[in-house]
C-alpha positions in Angstrom: 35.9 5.5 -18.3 35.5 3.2 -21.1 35.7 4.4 -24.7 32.2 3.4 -25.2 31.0 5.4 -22.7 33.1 8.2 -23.9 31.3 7.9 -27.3 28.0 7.4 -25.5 28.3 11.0 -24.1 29.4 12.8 -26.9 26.7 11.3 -28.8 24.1 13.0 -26.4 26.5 16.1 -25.9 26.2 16.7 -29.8 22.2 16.0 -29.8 21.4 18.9 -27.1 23.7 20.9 -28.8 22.2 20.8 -32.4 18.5 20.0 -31.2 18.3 21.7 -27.7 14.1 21.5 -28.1 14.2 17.7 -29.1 16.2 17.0 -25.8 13.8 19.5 -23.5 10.9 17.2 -25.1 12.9 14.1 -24.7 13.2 14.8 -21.2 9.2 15.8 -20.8 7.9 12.8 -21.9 10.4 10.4 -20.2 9.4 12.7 -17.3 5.2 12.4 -18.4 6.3 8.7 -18.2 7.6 7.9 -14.5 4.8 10.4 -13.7 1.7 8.2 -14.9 3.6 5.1 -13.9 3.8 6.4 -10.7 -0.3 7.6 -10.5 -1.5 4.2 -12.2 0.5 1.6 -12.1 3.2 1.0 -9.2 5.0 3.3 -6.4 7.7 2.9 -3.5 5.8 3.4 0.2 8.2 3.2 3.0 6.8 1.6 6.4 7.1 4.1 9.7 6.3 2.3 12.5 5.9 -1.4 13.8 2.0 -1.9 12.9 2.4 -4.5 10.4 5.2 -6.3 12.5 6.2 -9.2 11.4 4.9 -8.6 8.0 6.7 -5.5 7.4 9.0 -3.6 9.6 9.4 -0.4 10.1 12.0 1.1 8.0 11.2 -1.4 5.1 10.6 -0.4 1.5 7.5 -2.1 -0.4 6.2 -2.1 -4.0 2.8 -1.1 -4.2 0.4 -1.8 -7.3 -2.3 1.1 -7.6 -4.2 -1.0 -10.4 -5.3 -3.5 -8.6 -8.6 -1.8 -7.2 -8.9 0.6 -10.4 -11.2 -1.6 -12.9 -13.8 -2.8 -10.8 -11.9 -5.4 -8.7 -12.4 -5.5 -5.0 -10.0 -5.6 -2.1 -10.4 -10.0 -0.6 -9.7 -10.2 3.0 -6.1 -10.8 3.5 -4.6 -8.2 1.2 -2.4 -5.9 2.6 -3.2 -2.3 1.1 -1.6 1.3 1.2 -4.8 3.3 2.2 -6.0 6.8 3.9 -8.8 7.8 6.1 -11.1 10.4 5.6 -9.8 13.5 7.5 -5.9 12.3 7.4 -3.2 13.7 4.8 -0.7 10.7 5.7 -1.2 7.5 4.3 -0.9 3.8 6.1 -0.5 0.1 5.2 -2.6 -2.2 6.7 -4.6 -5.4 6.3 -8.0 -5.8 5.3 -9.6 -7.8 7.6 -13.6 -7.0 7.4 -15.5 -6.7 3.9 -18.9 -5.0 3.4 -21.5 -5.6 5.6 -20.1 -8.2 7.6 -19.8 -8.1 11.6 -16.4 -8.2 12.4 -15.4 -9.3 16.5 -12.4 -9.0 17.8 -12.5 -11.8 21.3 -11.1 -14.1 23.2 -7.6 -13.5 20.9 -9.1 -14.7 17.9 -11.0 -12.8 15.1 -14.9 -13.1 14.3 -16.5 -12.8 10.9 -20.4 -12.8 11.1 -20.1 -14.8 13.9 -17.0 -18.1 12.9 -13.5 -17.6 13.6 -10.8 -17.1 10.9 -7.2 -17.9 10.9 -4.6 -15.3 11.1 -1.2 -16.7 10.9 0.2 -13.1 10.0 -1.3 -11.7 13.5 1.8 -10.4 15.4 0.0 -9.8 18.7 -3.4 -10.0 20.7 -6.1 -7.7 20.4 -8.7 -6.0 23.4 -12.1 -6.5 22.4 -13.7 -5.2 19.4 -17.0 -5.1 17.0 -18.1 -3.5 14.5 -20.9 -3.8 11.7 -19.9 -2.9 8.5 -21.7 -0.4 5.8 -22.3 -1.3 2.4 -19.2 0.2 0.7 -17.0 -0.3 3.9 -13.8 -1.6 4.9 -12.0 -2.7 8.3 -8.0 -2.1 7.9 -6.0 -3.5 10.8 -2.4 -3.6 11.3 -0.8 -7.3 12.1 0.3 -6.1 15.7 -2.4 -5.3 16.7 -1.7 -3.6 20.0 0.6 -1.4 18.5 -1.6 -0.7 15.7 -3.6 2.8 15.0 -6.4 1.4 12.5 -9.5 1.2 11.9 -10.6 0.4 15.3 -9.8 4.4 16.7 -12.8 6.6 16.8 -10.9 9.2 14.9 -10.1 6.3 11.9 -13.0 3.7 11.7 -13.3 1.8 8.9 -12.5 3.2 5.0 -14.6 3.0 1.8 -13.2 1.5 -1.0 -12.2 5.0 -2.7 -10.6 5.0 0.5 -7.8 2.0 -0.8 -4.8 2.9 -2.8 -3.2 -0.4 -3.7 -2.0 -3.3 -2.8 1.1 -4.1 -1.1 2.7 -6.9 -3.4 5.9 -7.2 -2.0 9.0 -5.7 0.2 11.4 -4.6 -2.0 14.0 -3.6 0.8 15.0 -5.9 2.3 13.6 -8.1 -0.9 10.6 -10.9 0.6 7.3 -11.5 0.1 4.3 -10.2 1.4 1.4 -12.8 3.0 
């Protein structure tokens, strides 16, 4: 150990000894901290499964921003979010794929938005036929791979309101890449 270090910790060894309350309230308010970074700014969700395959892999570690939806901005199709569905305690990361009140088709391997195809160079994987109309404050999450995918297309999901959203996914943090 270095002597600095040494110093270091007998600098903090002397403060809780002469001030024990100043350390306790130290502590609380580094604590109070982490805690409201963790509820309103950014948090660590680990991906279970291979939904979101090649995107993200199961196992992987990714950096989501709970912000992003908080002060009136709106999910864009394409972003990948952390979201729940009504009824579930778990949460999931998929993309959003349909926006409010838009018909969205799954056919013929490619995806349909109010009747015009979109490209989706993240897709992992082909889809069976799909469509749904979506409500005024409603969202359509699908995974990436989408045959292995449990999303919004179940009849115990369907799609999520915006309350519904958490954040978005900015990046894999473990293994470090991007997320598109």
């Amino acid at each position: 150990m270095s002597a600095r270090t040494v110093r270091r910790r007998k600098r903090t060894s002397r403060l809780m000894r002469r001030n024990p309350l100043r350390a306790v309230v130290w502590i609380a308010a580094v604590a109070l901290v982490c805690v409201l970074l963790r509820l309103f700014v950014f948090h660590l969700v680990r991906i279970e499964g291979g939904s979101m395959q090649d995107t993200l892999c199961s196992g992987e570690i990714a950096l989501v921003t709970s912000f992003d939806y908080r002060f009136g901005a709106r999910p864009v199709r394409g972003d990948v979010v952390e979201c729940r569905f009504p009824g579930r305690v778990d949460t999931y990361v998929k993309r959003v794929i349909g926006l409010p009140g838009e018909t969205v088709e799954l056919r013929d391997g490619k995806t349909w938005i109010d009747g015009a195809a979109i490209p989706e160079p993240y897709v992992f994987s082909i889809a069976e036929d799909y469509s749904v109309s979506l409500g005024e404050n409603e969202y359509l999450v699908l995974g990436d791979n989408r045959c292995e995918s449990y999303d919004s297309r179940a009849a115990d999901m369907g799609p999520i309101g915006a309350e519904d959203i958490l954040g978005r996914v900015r990046l894999c943090v473990w293994p470090l890449h991007g997320v598109e």
